[in-house]
C-alpha positions in Angstrom: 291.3 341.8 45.3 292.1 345.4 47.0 289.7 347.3 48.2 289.2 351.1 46.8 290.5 352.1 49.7 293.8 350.3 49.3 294.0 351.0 45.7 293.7 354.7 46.9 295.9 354.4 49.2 298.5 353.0 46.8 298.0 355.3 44.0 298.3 357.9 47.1 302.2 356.8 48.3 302.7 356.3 44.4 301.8 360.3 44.0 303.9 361.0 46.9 307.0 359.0 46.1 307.2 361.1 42.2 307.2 364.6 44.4 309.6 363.8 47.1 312.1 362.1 45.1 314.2 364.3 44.9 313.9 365.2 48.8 314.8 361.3 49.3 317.5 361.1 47.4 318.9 364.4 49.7 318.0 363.3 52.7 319.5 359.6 51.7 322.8 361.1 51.1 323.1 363.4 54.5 321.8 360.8 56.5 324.8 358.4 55.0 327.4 361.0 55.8 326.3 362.2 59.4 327.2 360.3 62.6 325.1 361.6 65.9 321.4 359.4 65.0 320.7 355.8 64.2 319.9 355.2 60.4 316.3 355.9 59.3 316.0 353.2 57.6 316.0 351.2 61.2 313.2 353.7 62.2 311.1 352.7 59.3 311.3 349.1 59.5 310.1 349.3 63.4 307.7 351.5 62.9 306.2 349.7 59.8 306.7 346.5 61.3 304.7 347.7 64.3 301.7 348.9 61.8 302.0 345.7 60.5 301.6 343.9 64.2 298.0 345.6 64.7 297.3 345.1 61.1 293.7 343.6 61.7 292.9 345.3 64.4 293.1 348.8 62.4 291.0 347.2 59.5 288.6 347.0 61.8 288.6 350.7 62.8 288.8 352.1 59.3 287.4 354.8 57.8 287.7 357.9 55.3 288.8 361.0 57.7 289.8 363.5 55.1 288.9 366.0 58.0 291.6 365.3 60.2 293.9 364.3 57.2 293.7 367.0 54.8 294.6 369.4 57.0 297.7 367.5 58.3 298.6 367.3 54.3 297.9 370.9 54.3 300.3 371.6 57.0 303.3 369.1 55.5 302.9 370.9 52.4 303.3 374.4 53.9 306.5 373.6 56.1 308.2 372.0 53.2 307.3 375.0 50.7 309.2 376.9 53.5 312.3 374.9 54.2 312.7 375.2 50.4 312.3 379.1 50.1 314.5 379.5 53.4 317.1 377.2 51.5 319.3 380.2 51.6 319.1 381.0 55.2 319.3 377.8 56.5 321.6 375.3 57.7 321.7 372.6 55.6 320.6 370.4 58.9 318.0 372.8 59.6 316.5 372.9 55.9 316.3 369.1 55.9 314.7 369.1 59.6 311.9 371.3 58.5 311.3 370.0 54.9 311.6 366.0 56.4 309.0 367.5 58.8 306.3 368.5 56.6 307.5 365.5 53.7 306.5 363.1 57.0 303.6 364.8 58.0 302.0 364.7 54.5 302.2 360.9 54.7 300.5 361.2 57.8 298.3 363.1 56.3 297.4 360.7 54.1 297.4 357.9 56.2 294.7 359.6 58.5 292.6 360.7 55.4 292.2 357.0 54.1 292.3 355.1 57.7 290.2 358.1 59.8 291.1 358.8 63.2 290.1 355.6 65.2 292.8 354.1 63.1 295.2 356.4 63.5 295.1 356.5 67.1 295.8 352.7 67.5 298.8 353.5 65.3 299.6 356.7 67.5 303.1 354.8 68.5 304.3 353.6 65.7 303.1 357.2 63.7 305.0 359.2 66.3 308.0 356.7 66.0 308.7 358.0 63.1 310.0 361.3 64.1 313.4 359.8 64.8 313.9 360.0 61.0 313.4 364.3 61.2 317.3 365.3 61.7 317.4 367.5 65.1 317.9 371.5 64.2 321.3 372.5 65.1 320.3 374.4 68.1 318.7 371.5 69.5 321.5 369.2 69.4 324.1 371.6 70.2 322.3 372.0 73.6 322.0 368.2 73.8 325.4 367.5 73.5 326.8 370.1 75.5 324.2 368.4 78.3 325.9 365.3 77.7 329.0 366.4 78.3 328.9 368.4 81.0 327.2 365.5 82.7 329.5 362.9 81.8 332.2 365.1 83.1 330.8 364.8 86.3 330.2 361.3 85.7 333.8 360.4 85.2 334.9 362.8 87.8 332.7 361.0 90.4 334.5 357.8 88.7 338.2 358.4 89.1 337.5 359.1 92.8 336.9 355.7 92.9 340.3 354.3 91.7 343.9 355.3 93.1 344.8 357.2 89.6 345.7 361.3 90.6 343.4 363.4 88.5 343.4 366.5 88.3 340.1 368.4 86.2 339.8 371.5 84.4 336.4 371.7 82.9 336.0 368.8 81.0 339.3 368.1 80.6 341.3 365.4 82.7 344.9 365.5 83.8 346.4 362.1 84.8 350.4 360.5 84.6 351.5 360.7 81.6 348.4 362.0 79.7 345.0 364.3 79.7 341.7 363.6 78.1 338.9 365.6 77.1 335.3 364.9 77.1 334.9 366.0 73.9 331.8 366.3 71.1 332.5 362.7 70.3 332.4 361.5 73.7 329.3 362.9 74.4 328.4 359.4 72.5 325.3 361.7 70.5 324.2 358.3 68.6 324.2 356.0 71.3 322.3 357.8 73.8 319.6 358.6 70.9 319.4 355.0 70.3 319.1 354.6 73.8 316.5 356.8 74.4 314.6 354.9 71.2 315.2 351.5 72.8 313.6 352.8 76.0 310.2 354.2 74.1 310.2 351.3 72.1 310.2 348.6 74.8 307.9 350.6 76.9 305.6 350.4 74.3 306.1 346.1 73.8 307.0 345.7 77.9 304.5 348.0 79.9 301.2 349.1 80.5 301.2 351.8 83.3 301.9 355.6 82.6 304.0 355.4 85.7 306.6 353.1 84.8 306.9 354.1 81.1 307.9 357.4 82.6 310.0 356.0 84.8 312.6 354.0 82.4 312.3 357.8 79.9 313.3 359.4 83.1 316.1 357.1 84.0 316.9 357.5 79.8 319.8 360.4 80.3 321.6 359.3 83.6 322.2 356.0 82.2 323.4 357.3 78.7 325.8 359.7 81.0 326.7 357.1 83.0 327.9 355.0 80.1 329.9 357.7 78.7 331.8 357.8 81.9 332.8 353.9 82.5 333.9 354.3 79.0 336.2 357.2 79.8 337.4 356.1 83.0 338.0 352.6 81.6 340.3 353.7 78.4 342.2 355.9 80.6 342.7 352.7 83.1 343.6 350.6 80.5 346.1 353.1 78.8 347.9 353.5 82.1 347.9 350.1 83.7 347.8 347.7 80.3 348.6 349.5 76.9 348.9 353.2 75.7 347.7 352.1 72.8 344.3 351.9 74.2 344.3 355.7 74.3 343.0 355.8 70.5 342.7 352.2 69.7 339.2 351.0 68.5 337.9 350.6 71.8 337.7 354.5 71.7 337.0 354.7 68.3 334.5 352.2 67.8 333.7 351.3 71.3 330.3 352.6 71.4 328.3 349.3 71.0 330.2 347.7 74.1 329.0 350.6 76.8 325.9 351.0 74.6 325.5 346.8 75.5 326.0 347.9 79.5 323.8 350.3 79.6 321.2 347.8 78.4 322.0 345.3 80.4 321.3 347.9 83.2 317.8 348.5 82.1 316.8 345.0 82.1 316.5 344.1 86.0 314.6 348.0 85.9 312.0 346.5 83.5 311.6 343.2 85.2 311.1 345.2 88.6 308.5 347.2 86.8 306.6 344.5 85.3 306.5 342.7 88.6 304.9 346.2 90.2 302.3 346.4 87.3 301.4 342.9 87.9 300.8 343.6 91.2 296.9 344.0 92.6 296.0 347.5 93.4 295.5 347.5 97.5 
């Protein structure tokens, strides 16, 4: 039989899923038609899945905190009142990051008020996972991407002096016989280094133990996503010069993502092995 507090806690998302519908079903559609984050669906299944992992553990932490919860309901309500009323103003990216902000944080809310706070900080990861789903504000991304690729320009320029091919750069844009190619938006490869950076948290959270070395591979996060971008770059243009122009927008440039996306985590296995085997060792 459920306890009260899981038939509260029931009746509680039941509540919650009737006044965000319509939210959902918004949020649903953008997130089918935009292209620069993984799917939140993925997000949820980890981060519920995780939850699920430490299931008996934070049943035996529970209790009611409607101190620490009602005001996190509070909040959620109050920034999704004003990503509604600043509708107008908005973005439609930026209305949905600030009402998918306060729509997450109610739940939260409610989770803390019916599991109390001893609970909710053994779920602290898998809680705070869930911030993936909130789409970045414009502003945010813009700068991201324009980070990305500046620094896979310099990536790819460091690259071609590598291999016999003349380049010449402007900018981001690189001249070589026959052709010129521009580290555009798209190459910036948005998605893939998010999903990077979300692999990394998530098996520093399974893998390690140590402040240190978590902070480490989050550090290590962006030169490896940059670095990607570039083999990727460097390697079409190879291929389209010494193989087949038609590599130049075949699907290895289109849909090519998931190959560098493999390299680069290939690359961070031998840095979590060698991490693991410093952990391990005793302190002197």
């Amino acid at each position: 039989m459920l306890s009260r507090r899981a038939i509260g806690f029931l009746l509680f998302n039941i509540l919650y899923a009737g006044v965000f519908a319509a939210h959902f079903a918004r949020f649903s559609h953008f997130a089918l038609e935009q292209d620069f984050s993984p799917h939140f669906s993925l997000i949820l299944l980890v981060s519920f899945y995780l939850m699920y992992q430490q299931r008996q553990a934070l049943m035996a932490r529970v209790e009611y905190g409607a101190r620490g919860g009602i005001p996190l309901l509070l909040g959620g309500i109050l920034c999704y009142v004003l990503g509604l009323a600043w509708r107008s103003s908005l973005s439609l990216q930026d209305g949905l990051a600030l009402t998918t902000f306060g729509v997450l944080m109610v739940w939260v809310g409610g989770f803390v008020t019916f599991f109390g706070l001893p609970a909710t900080r053994l779920a602290l990861f898998p809680l705070g996972f869930l911030l993936f789903i909130v789409p970045m504000p414009e502003a945010l991304l813009a700068h991201t991407i324009t980070a990305l690729q500046h620094a896979s320009a310099d990536v790819v320029a460091v690259l071609f002096r590598l291999t016999p091919v003349p380049v010449v750069r402007d900018g981001l844009v690189f001249t070589v016989p026959g052709f010129a190619i521009e580290v555009a938006r798209e190459c910036s490869s948005i998605r893939s280094s998010l999903a990077l950076l979300i692999a990394g948290l998530l098996a520093n959270h399974l893998l390690l133990r140590r402040w240190w070395s978590k902070a480490i591979v989050l550090l290590l996060v962006f030169p490896l996503a940059v670095f990607k971008n570039g083999v990727r770059i460097v390697a079409l243009c190879l291929l389209t010069l010494y193989v087949d122009p038609g590599f130049l927008h075949g699907k290895l440039h289109t849909r090519g993502g998931a190959v560098f996306f493999g390299l680069a985590l290939v690359l961070l296995v031998p840095i979590f092995w060698g991490l693991r085997k410093l952990e391990s060792r005793p302190a002197a």
